[in-house]
C-alpha positions in Angstrom: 0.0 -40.8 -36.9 -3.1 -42.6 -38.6 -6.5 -42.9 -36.4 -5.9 -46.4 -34.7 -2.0 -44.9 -33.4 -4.1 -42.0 -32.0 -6.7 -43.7 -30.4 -4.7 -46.4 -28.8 -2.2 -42.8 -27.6 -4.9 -41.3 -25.6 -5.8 -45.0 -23.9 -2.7 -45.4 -22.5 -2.6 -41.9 -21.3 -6.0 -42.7 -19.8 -5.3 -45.6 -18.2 -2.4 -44.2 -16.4 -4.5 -41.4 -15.3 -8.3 -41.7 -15.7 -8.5 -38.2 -14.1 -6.0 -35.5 -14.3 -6.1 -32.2 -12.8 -4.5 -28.9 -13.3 -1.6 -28.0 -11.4 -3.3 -24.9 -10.4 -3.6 -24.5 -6.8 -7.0 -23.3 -6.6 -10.2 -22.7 -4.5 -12.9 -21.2 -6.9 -13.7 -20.4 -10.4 -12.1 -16.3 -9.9 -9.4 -17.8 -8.2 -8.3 -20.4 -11.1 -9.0 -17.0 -13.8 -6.4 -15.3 -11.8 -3.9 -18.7 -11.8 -3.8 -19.1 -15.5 -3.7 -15.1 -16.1 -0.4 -15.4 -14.0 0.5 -18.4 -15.6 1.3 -16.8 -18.5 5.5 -16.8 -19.5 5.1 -18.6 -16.0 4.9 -22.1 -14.6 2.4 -23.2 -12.5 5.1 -23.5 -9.9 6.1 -20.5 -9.5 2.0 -19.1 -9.6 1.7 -21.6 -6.8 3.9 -20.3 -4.7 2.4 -16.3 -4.8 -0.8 -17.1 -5.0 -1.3 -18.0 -1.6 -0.2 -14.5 -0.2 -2.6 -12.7 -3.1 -5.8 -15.1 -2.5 -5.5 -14.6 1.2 -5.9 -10.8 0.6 -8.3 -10.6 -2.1 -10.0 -14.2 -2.8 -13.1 -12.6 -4.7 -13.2 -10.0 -7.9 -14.2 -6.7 -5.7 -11.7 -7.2 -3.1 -9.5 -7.8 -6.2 -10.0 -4.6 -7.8 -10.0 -2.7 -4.4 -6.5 -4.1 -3.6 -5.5 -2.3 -7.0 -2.6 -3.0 -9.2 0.0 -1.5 -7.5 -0.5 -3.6 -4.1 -1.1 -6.5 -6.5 2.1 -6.2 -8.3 3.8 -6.5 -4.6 2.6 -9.9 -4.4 3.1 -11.2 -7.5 6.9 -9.8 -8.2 8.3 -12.5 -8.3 7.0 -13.8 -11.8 8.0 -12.3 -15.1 5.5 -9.3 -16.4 4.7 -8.4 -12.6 3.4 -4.7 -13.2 1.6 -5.7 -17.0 -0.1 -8.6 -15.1 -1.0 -6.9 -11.9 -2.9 -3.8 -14.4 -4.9 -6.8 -15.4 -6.1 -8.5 -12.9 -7.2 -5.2 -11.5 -9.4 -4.4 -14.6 -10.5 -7.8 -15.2 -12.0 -7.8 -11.2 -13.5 -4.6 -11.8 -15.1 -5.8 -15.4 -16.1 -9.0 -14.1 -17.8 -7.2 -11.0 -19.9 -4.9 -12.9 -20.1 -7.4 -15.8 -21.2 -10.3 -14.5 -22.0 -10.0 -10.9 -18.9 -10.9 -9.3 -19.3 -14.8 -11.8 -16.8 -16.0 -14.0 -18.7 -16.1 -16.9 -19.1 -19.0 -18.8 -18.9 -17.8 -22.2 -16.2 -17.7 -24.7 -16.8 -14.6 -26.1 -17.7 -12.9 -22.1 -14.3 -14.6 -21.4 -11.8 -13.0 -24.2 -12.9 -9.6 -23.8 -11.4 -9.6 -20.3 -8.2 -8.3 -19.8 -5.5 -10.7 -20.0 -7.6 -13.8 -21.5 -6.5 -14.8 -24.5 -7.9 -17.5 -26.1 -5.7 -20.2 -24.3 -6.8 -18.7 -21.2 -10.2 -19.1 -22.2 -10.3 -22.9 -23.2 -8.3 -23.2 -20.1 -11.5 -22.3 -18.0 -14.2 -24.0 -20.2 -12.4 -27.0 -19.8 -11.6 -26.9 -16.1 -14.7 -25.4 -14.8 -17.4 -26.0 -17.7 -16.2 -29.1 -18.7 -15.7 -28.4 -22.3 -13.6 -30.2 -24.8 -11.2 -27.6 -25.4 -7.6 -27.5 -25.7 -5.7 -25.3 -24.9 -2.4 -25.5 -26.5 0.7 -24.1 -24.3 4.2 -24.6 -24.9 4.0 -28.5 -23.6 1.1 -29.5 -25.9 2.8 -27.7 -29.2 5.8 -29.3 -28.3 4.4 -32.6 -27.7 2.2 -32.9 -30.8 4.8 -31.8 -33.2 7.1 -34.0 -32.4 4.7 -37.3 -32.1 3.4 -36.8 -35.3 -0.3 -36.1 -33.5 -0.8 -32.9 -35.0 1.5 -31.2 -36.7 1.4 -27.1 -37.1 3.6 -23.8 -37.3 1.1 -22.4 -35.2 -0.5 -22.8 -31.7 -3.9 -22.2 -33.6 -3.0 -24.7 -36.7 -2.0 -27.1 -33.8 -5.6 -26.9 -31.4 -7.8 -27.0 -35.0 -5.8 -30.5 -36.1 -6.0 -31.3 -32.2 -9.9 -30.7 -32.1 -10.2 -33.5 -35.1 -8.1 -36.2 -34.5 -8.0 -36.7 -30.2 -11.6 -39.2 -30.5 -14.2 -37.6 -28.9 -14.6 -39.8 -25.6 -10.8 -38.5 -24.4 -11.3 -34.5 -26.0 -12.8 -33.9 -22.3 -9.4 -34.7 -20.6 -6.8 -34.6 -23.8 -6.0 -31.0 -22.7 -4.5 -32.2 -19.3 -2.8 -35.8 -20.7 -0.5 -33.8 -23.4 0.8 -31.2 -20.6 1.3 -33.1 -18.0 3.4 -35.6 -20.8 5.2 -32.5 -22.4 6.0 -31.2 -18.3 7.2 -34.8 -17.4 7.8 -37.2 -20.1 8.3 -35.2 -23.2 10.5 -32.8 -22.1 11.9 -30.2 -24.3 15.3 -30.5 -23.7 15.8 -34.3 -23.0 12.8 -36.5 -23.4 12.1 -39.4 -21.1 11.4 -41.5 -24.4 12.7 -44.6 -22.2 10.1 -44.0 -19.9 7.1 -42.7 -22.2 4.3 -45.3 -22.4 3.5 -44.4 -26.0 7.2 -44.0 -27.5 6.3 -46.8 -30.5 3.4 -44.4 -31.5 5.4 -41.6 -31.4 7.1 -40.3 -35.4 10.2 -38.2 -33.6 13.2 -39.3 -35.5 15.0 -38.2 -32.6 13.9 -40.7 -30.2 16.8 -43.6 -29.4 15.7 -47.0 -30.4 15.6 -50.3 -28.8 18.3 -52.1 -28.0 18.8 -55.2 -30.4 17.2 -58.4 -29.1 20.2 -60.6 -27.7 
């Protein structure tokens, strides 16, 4: 996909929505750390529905750590990696309590050393509650650049690095958001909405159907 394809990609993902948001459900910053950490091997779904329960009981990072990981494995059984998960968010609420005064810090490097933030995690919050250009590339976006032709990659890391240089800069703030919510809706995995997809004549899948002959 050369530079104009790209640039007219993300306008037409822009114009159909100037200002996406994470599917997250979410009230502050600690709370949207803990979303993603359970997001992991999870959709955002299936987060949103035990998150509730868990933030009602321990919406901050000490009340987090003093609920422990066993009671926060109860309320979190339901998603894949319950008992690894729940460890984790008991550590990372103590760390980020005696780290950082009870803040979600702000810093890349601050961020990956807590348990359970990888660097997806990480751009993940820069990007929602910094406002940093990051992407973070998930299942969705790896899917959904390989198979446009945006940037191709064997790799989640190869994938962000080509990402980072060809989305223009003036959509990098939001591209993060437009690719998953196309890969969740549009470009699914198993049977893409290409009939629907506002930039299918960009798009290099040789998979996609093509148009119907003009009568």
């Amino acid at each position: 996909m050369n530079r104009r394809d790209v640039t007219e990609f993300f306008r037409r993902l822009a114009a159909r929505n100037p200002a996406p948001q994470t599917e997250l459900i979410y009230r502050t910053p600690f709370e949207l750390l803990v979303a993603v950490v359970l997001s992991a091997q999870a959709t955002d779904k299936s987060v949103n529905r035990v998150t509730p329960n868990l933030f009602a009981l321990a919406p901050t990072p000490e009340k987090m750590a003093a609920l422990g990981a066993e009671k926060i494995a109860a309320q979190i059984k339901s998603l894949g990696l319950y008992q690894t998960k729940a460890k984790r968010l008991a550590e990372l609420a103590r760390l980020i309590q005696e780290r950082h005064g009870g803040e979600v810090p702000r810093e890349r490097a601050a961020l990956e050393a807590l348990p359970g933030v990888g660097r997806k995690t990480a751009n993940v919050i820069l990007n929602v509650l910094f406002g940093e250009p990051t992407i973070a590339v998930d299942t969705h976006i790896f899917r959904v650049a390989n198979r446009t032709g945006l940037a191709r990659g064997k790799t989640v890391g190869v994938v962000e690095r080509k990402l980072m240089r060809v989305v223009p800069q003036k959509y990098r703030r939001h591209a993060h958001h437009w690719l998953i919510l196309h890969g969740r809706y549009v470009c699914k995995a198993r049977k893409p909405a290409c009939e629907a997809c506002p930039v299918a004549d960009l798009c290099a899948w040789e998979g996609k159907p093509l148009p119907a002959p003009a009568s």
